[in-house]
N, C-alpha and C positions, 0 to 999 in steps of 0.2 A: 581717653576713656577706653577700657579693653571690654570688647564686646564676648561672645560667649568664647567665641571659638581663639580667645587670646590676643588678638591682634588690637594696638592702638590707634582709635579714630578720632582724626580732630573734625568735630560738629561743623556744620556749614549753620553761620545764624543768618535772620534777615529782619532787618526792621520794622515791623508793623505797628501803624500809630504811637512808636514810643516804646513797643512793647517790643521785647527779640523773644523767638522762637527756635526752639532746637528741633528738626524734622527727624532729624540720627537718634536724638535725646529719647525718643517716644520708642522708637525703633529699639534702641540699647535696650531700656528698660524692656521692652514685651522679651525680647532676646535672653534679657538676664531672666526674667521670671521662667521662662521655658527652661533655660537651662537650670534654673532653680528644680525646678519640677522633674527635668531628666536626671537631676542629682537626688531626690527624695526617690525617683522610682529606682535608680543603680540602688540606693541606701533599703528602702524595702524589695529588692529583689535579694540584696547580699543576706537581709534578714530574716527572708523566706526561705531563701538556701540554707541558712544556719540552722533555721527551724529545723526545715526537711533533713538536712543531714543527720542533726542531731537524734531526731524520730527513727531514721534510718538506723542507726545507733546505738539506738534506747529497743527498736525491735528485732535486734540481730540477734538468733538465736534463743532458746525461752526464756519467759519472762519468770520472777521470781514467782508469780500466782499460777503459772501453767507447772512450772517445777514442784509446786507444793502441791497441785493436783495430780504429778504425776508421780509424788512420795504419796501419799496418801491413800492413794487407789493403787499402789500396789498388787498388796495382798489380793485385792478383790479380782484384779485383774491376772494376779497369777494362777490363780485356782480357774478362773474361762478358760487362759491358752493354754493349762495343763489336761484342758478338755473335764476339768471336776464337774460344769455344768451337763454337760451333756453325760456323763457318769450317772448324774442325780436323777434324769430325766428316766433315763433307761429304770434305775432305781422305782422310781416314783409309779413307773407303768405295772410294778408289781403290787405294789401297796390295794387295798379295797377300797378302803373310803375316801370321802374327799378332802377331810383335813390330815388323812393319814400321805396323800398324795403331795399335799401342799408340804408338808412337815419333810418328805423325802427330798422334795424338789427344791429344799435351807436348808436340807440337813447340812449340820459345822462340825467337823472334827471332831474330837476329843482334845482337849487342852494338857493332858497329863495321861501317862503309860499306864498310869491304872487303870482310869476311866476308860484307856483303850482297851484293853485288856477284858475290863465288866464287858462293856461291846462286845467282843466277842466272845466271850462266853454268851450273851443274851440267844447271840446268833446262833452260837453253837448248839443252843440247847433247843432252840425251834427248829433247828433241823433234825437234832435228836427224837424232836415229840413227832415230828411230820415223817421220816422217813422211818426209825428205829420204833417206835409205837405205834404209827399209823393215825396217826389224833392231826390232824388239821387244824389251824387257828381258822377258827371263822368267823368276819365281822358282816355278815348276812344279815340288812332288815336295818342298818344302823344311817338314820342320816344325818352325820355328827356335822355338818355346816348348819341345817338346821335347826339343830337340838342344841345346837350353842347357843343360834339366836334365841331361842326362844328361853335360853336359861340366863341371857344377857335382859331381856324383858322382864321376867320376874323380880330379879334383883334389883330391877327399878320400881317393881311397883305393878308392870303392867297386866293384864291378862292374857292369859293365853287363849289362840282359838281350839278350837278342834284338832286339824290337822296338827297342829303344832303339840298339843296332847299325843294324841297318836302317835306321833313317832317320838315323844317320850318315852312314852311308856316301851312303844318297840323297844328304841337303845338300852333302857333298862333289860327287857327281857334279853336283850341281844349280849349284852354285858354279863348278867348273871350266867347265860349258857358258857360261854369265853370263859368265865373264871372257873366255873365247874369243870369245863374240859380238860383245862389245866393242871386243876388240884385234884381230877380224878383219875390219870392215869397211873397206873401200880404194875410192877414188876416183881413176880413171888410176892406179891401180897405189900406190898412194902413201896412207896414213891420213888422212885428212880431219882439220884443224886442230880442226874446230867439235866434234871430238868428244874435244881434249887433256882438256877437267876431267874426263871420263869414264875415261880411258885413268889419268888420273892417279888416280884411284882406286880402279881394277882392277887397276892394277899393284901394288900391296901387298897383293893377297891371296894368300896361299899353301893350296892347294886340295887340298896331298898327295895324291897319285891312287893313290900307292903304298898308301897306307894306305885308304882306298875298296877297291881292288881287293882287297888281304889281306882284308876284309871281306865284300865281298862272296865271295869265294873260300869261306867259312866261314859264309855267314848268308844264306838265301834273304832277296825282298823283302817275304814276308810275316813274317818273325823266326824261321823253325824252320832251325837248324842243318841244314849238308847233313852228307851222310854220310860224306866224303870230307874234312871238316874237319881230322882227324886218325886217325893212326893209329889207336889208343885209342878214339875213336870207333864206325872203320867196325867194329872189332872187337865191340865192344859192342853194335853192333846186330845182325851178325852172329849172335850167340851169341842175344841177343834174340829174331831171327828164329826160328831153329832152337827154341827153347824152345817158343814158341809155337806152333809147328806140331808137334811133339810133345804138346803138350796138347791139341788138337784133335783130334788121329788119337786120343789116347787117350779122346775123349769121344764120340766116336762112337758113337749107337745105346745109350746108356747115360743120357739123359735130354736136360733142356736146359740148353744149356754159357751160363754168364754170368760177371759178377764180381759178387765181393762183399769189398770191404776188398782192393782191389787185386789180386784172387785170382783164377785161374778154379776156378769149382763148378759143380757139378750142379743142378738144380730138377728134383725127382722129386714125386709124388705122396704126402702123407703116411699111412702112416708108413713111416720110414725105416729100411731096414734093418738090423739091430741091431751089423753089424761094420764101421758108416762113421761119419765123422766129420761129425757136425751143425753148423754152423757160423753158421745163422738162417734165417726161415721167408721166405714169401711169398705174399701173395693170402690174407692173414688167416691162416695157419697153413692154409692147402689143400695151401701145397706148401711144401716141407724144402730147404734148399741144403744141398747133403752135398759132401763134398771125402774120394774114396775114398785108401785108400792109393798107389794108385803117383802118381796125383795129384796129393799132396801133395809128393812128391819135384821130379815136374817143377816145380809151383810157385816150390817152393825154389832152382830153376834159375834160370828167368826172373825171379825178386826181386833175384839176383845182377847176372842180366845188367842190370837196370834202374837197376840200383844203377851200375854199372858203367857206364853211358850217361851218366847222373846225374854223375858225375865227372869222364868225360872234356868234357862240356858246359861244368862249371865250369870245367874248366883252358882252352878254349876263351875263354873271357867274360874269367877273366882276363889272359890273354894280350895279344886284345884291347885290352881294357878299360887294361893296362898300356901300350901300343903308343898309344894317344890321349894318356894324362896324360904321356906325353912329350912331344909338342906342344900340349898340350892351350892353352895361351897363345896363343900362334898361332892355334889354331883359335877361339877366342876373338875372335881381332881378326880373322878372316875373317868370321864370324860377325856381327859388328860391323858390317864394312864391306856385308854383306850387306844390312843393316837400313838403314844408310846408300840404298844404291843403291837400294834398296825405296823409300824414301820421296823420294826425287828422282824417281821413276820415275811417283807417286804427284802431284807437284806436278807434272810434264809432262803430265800426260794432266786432273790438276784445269783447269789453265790453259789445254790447250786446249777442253776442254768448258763454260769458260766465254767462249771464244773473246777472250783476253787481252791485253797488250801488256806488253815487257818496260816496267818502269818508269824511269827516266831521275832520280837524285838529284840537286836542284840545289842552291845554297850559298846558307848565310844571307844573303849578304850582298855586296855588287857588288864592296868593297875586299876581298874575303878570297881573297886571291893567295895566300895561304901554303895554302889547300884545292885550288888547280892544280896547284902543287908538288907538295903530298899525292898527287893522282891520277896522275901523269905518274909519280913515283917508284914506287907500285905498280905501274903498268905495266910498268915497267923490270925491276922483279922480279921479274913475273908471267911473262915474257919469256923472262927469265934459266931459271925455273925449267921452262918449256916446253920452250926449245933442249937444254935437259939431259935432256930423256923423248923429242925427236922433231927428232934433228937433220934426219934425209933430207928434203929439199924445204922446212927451216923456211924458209930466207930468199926467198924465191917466195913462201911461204905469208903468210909474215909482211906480205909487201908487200900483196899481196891482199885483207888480212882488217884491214889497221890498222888502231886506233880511229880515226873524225876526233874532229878535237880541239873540246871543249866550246867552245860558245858562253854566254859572259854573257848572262843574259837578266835585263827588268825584273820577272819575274813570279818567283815564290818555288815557287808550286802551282798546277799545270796538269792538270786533271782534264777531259780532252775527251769526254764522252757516256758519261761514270763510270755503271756499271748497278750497283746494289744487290748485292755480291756475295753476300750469304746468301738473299735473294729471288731474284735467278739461279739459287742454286744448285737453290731450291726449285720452279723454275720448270722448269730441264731434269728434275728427277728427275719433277715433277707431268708434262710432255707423255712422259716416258718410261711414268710406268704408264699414262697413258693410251692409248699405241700398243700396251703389250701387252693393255692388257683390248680394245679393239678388235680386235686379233688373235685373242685368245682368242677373244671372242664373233663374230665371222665361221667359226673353224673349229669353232664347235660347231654354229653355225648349218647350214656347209657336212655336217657329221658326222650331221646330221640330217634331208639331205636337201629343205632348205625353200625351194628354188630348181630348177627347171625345167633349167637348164643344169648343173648340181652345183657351179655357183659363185654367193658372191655377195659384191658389193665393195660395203666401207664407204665411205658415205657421212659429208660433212661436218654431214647434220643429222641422221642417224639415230645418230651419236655424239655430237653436242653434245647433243639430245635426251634421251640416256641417259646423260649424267653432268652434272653440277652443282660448280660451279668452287667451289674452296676458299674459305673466306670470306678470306686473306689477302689474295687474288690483287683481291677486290672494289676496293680503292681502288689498289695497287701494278704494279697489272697492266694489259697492254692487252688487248681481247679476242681471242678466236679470230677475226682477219681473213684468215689463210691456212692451207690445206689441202697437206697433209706427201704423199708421191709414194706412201705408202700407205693415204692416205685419212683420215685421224686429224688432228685439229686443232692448227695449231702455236702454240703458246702461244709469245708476242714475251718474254716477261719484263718485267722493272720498266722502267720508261722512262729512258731515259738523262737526265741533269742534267751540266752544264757549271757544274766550281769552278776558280774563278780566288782567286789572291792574289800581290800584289807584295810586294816585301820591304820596303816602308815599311809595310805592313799589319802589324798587332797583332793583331786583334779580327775577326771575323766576325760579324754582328749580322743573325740571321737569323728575320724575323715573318711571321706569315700566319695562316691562320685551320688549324684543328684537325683532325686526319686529312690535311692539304696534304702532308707530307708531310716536314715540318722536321728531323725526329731522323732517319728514314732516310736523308737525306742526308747528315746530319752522321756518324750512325754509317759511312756510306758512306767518311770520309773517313779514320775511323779504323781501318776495314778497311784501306783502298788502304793508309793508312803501315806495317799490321802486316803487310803481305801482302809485300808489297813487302820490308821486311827478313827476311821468312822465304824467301825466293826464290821465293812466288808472281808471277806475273803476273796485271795489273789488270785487270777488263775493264770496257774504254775503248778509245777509238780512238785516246787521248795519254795517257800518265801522265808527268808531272815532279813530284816528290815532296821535300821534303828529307829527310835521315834522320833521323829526330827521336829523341833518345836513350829519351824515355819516351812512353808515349799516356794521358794522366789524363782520367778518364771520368766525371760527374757527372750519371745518367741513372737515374731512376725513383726510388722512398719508399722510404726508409731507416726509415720509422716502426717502432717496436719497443713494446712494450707493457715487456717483459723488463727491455729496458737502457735504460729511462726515456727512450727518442730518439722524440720530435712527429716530423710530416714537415719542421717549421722548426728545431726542434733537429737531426734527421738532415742538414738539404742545411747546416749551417753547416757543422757538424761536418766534414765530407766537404770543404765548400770548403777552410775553413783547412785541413786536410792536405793539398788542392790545393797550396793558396799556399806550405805548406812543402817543396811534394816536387818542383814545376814547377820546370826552370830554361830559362836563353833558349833550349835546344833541344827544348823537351818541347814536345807538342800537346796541347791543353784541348779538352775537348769536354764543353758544360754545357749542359743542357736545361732549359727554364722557370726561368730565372734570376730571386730575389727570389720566388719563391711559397713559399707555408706562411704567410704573416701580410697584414697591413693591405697594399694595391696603393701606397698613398704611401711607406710603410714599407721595401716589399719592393724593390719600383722605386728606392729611395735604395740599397741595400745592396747590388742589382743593379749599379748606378751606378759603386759605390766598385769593387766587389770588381773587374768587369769595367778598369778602369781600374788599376787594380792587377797583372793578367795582361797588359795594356799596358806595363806596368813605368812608367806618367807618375804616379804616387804615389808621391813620395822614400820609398827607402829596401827599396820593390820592384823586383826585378831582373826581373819578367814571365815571358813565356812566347814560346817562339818564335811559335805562331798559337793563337788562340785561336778555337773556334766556338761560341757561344753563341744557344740560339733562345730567346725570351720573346714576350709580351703586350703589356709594359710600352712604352707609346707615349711616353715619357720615355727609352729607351735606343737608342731609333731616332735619336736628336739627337746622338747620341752623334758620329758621319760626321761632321757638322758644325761640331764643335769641335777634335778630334782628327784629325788625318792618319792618324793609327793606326789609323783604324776605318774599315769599312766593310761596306754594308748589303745585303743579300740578301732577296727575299722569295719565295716558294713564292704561283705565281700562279693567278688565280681566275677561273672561267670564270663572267663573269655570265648570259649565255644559259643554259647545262647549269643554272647555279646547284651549282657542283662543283668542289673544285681539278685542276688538270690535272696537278700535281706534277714543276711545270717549274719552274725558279730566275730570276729575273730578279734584274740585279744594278745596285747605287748606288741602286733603290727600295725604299722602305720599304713591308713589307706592311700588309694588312688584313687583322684579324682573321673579319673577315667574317662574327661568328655572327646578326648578320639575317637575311643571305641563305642559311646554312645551316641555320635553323632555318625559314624558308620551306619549305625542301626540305625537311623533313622533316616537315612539315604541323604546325607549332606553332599551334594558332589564333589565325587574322588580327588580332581584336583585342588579345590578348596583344603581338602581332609591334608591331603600329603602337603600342600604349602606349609598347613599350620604345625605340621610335624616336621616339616624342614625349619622353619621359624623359632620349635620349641628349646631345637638342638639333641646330638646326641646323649651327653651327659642327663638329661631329665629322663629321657626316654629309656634310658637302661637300668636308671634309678627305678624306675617303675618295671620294669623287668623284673628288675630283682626283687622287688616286692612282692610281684605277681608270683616270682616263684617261691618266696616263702610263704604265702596264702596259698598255692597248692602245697605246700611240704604240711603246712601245718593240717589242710585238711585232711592227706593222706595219713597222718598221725591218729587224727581224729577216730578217722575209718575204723586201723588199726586196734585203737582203745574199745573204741564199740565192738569190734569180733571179737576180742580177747573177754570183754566183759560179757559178751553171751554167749561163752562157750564152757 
């Protein structure tokens, strides 16, 4: 018999009454069951293991449902890390009202060059009426979150109260002034051309005055019905009055008159005289509110008359209230157009605070005549559709204001002293609080007496002294080099940067060393496109832009713990949805290209993929431009195989040992973290090992680079004194 462990044992029997007994027998069998059982547990461990591995397996890397979540949320997510949100925000803080604000804070693109185009004309032309005629858009008195509600209530039926009248009728009144402003500025007598998209937009709103004024006739501006609202009404208060002063005369000298439960009563001292009516105490049971007999009669009056006020109120509300959900559609799409104007009103005054320029769309491409045709025939339309809102003086006018006609140019994207626009933004809002806490603190200073003359002016160092610049502003910023006409430091904002691209250009392949400044330019550039199709203006001192149907954005770690995404599993991921969502009209914008794995590794994949947004990999159709910053000193070569490419680098101040966050362009940058980690006191012989490590070869390579980013600056120089002389 082989027991577990293999071995054969012959049984020892013994004879009991006849019967033989195996003692081993009992033994084998427990034996073999165990061993039975440590064979089921090896068989469910192997099949726990298979599980587990296979789980292991099945979650390496993302899953088909994280992949679809990370095609899908593309878009949404490129327009965040291209900073569009925070774009909208600054937008939104200009707008008046609150659904003008909400409307800024979703404003979407434009989906076609035309509509981009209308945009900015809209814009152009609220800056025309605000700066060139002095006329301000004003949505003063309007509370369109609640004048919506209360026009979503009507349309069901319900009544309006008071307050909810009121600020009908305001938005009305607040409306019809807005469209008058509009339609009534004149230039030699005659409506100024520059302000048609405006006019054309005012003229669809219908502002009912009739209905405002019924309203107001019936509803003070604080919500309480006048008294003259109606018949029914004045009566009721009438009756009201009179009650009430009858119950006064009759409480006279008979205790102290209050309410209680709508009522007027007595407060007498307790106890209460045993032929009145008790109605509840007061001051702990100190004092009884009593409601004598004839008191209770007049009560009974004025419940009536109150009652009576109370109904004729109602029939008031819905009278009203019926009198709106007649036009209530209408008032709707004035409403609309209100939000509309709001947020035009909103990019005029954004664009010029960031002191802007309209942007200028140019074409993919040198043979694409049939996008001439495009433009000219819009125009023809646009034209059409003007002489029919503003015949008097169009064709004077028309002649005056023509477009000229586009020029072919060899360049695609023309970004002349492009400033950061969400660092702008943050730059005017930063020298704004700091002009008012200066102000503040001079007139508390003044308020206190701490000057000899009862005045005293802020100084440029007694504010620099007393505030401490945001740490953003440290590498993007220039410092406080001029003082503002009230004494407060004027902060320059981010420094402009010059982006160029020809339409043989693919690729943007842009290196330098870390904090230079790479990704905000780049983000820079996919502002200017979103801006640009929302009818902001740039700010730049040139914007030519193409209109790019989509802006795909490949910026910062995707790592997730959750959805099994590394930061090398997240930027794939993100790229192929790239590759499937770009086409020749979309803009790329990918940062640290090939990081997450091995630098030979990453750099090959950087290679392809870049090459691939080229469209020079059969069977990729590319990307209209692509910008891409990296490390990898293997995609710098890139210029030099391909015509498609070409190379940008964010230049480095060897003296300061600091980038200056200026672009110099067809050189390849330096990464420069020697010389950055100098500057940041990394111990010298740490420094010098890793430059003994790096070898000579690299290190002269970067030399020489170094000296054609001085050659080119000193070029630079040159060009600028010859051109202002």
């Amino acid at each position: 018999m082989a027991t577990a462990s293999g071995r054969v044992v012959a049984p020892r029997a013994r004879v009991d009454g006849g019967r033989a007994t195996t003692r081993v027998g009992r033994r084998t069998r427990g034996a073999a069951t165990r061993a039975r059982a440590d064979a089921d547990k090896e068989d469910d461990s192997d099949s726990a293991g298979a599980v587990v591995t296979s789980a292991r397996k099945a979650s390496f890397g993302p899953s088909r449902k994280d992949a679809d979540a990370v095609r899908r949320d593309l878009l949404e997510k490129s327009l965040a890390s291209a900073g569009w949100d925070d774009a909208r925000m600054f937008l939104a803080k200009r707008a008046s009202t609150a659904l003008g604000k909400a409307a800024c804070e979703t404003l979407e693109a434009s989906t076609t060059s035309r509509e981009a185009r209308k945009a900015l004309d809209e814009t152009e032309a609220a800056m025309a009426m605000e700066s060139k005629h002095g006329v301000s858009l004003e949505f003063g008195g309007m509370l369109t979150a609640e004048v919506r509600r209360g026009f979503y209530k009507t349309r069901q039926g319900s009544p309006l109260g008071g307050d909810e009248l009121a600020a009908t009728a305001a938005f009305l009144e607040s409306a019809k002034r807005l469209k008058t402003s509009i339609e009534g500025v004149t230039e030699s007598g005659r409506r100024p051309r520059a302000l048609v998209p405006l006019r054309a937009i005012s003229g669809e709103m219908i502002t009912h005055s009739e209905l405002a004024e019924k309203i107001r006739g019936a509803v003070e501006e604080t919500g309480e019905f006048r008294d003259n609202a109606s018949p029914e009404l004045r009566r009721a208060r009438a009756q009201k009055g009179a009650a009430e002063g009858k119950l006064k005369k009759a409480m006279q000298g008979k205790g102290t008159p209050t309410t209680h439960q709508g009522r007027m009563v007595l407060a007498i001292p307790a106890p209460a005289p045993p032929d009145v009516l008790v109605v509840g105490t007061m001051a702990g049971g100190a004092l009884v509110l009593i409601e004598p007999p004839g008191i209770v009669t007049l009560n009974r009056e004025l419940a009536q008359a109150v009652d009576a006020e109370k109904s004729a109120i109602d029939a008031i509300k819905r009278e009203l209230s019926n009198d709106i959900a007649l036009v209530v559609e209408e008032l709707f799409a004035c409403l609309e157009i209100v939000i509309k104007l709001d947020v035009i009103a909103a990019k005029c005054r954004y664009s010029q605070a960031l002191n802007g320029v309209r942007p200028e769309f140019s074409v993919f491409a040198d043979d694409d005549d049939g996008f001439y045709e495009a433009y000219e025939d819009e125009d023809e339309d646009e034209d059409e559709d003007i002489e029919e809102q503003d015949d008097e003086g169009f064709d004077e006018a028309r002649e005056q204001t023509k477009k000229p006609p586009i020029e072919k140019s060899s360049l695609l994207l023309e970004l002349v002293g492009l400033r950061q626009p969400v660092l702008a933004s943050q730059a005017i809002e930063a020298a704004a609080e700091r002009r008012q806490a200066a102000a503040e603190a001079v007139e508390s200073q003044n308020s206190r007496g701490s000057s000899s003359t009862g005045y005293k002016v802020a100084t440029r160092g007694s504010i620099k002294s007393s505030t401490t610049k945001d740490a953003i502003f440290d590498d993007f910023f220039d410092d406080f080099d001029e003082v503002e006409e009230d004494g407060a430091p004027k902060l320059k904002g981010p420094i402009p940067v010059d982006i160029f691209a020809s339409k043989r250009t693919k690729v943007v392949v842009i290196t330098g060393p870390n904090t230079g400044g790479k990704t905000a330019a780049m983000k820079a550039v996919g502002l200017a496109a979103l801006m640009a199709k929302s009818g902001i203006f740039i700010p730049a001192e040139r914007a030519v832009i193409p209109f790019f149907d989509k802006v795909l954005v490949d910026i910062g770690d995707d790592q997730s713990l959750l959805t099994s995404l590394s930061t090398f599993s997240g930027r794939l991921t993100r790229a192929q949805a790239i590759l499937e969502q770009s086409t020749p009209e979309s803009l790329v914008l990918m940062d640290e290209v090939g990081t997450g794995t091995s630098p030979a590794e990453g750099a090959a994949i950087g290679y392809a993929l870049l090459k691939a947004l080229a469209g020079i990999i059969p069977g990729q159709l590319g990307a209209c431009l692509t910008f891409a910053t990296t490390h990898h000193g293997q995609l710098k070569a890139l210029k030099y195989e391909h015509e498609e490419f070409e190379n940008a680098a964010v230049e480095f101040d060897e003296a300061d040992l600091r980038p200056t966050y200026k672009l110099l362009w067809g050189v390849p940058g330096r990464s420069s973290a020697l010389q950055i980690a100098t500057r940041y006191k990394l111990d010298a012989d740490v420094v010098h090992e890793a430059r003994e490590l790096l070898g000579e070869g690299l290190v002269s390579l970067d030399d020489t680079i170094s000296k054609l980013e001085t050659a080119r600056r000193d070029a630079d120089a040159d060009i600028a004194t010859a051109i202002g002389m």
